[in-house]
C-alpha positions in Angstrom: 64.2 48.0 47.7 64.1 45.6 44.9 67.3 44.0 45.4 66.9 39.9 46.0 63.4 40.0 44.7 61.8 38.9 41.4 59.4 39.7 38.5 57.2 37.4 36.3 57.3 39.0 32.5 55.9 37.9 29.2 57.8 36.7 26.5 56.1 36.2 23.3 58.0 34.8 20.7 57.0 34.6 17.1 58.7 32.9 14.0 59.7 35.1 11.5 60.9 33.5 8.2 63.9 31.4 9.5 64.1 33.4 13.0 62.6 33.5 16.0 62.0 37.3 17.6 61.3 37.2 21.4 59.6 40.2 22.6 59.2 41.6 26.3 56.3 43.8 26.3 56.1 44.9 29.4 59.6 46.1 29.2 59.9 46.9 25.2 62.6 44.3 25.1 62.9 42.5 21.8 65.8 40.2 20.6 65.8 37.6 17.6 67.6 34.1 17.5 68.0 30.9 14.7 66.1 29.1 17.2 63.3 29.6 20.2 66.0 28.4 22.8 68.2 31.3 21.5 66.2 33.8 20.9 64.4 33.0 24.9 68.6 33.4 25.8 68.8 36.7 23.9 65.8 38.0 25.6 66.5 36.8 29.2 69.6 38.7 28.5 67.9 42.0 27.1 65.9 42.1 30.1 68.8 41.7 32.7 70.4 44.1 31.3 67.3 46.6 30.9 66.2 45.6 35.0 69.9 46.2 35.8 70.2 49.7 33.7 67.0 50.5 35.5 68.6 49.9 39.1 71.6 52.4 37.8 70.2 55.2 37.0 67.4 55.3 40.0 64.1 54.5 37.8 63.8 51.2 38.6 60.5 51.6 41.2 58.6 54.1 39.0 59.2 52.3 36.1 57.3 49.0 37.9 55.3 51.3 39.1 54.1 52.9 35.9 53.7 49.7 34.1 51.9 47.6 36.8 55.3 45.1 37.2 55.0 42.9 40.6 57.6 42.2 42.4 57.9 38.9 44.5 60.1 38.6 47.5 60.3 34.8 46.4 61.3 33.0 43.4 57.9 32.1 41.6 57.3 28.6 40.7 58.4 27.8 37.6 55.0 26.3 36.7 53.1 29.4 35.8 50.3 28.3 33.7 50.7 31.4 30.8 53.0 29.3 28.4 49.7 29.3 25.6 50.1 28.8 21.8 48.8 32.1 20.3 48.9 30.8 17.0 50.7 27.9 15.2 54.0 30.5 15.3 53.4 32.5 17.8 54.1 31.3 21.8 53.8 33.3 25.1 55.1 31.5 28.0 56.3 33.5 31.4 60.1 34.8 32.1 60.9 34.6 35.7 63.6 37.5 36.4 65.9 37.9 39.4 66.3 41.5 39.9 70.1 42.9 39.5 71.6 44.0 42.7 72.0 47.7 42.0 75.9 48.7 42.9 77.1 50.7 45.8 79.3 53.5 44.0 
């Protein structure tokens, strides 16, 4: 059902001492990274793999369900007006996600 579409998440990324931890709350996703480029890699990566582990075992729609995730049939613009300073170390800004194709066993 899912498959092609794509979901708009929050990443809020916060400097700890000399790293960055990225957190998707939406999902309970968080990664850490020596910068805010790698740490926004590390959690782009966290949440394919969470979206795709999702599609595997069949809990995909009641998990976006549940948490009140939208999918889009499109790609969003990548212009969404959430990426807001929350502080002078902490950032939100949105993570557009393609949604893994779930495999045909």
């Amino acid at each position: 059902m899912f498959s092609g579409s794509y979901v708009i998440l929050n990443g809020k990324f916060r400097k700890e001492g000399r790293r960055w931890v990225a957190r998707c709350d939406e999902l309970g996703t968080s990664t850490f990274g020596r910068s805010i480029r790698e740490a926004d890699e590390h959690l782009k990566e966290a949440i394919f793999c969470h979206l795709n582990t999702l599609g595997d075992v069949g809990e995909r729609e009641r998990f976006f369900k549940e948490n009140n995730i939208i999918f889009h049939k499109i790609k969003p613009k990548h212009n969404i007006d959430i990426n807001t300073s929350m502080s002078d170390d902490t950032f939100l800004r949105p993570i557009v996600q393609r949604i893994p194709t779930v495999a045909n066993l």
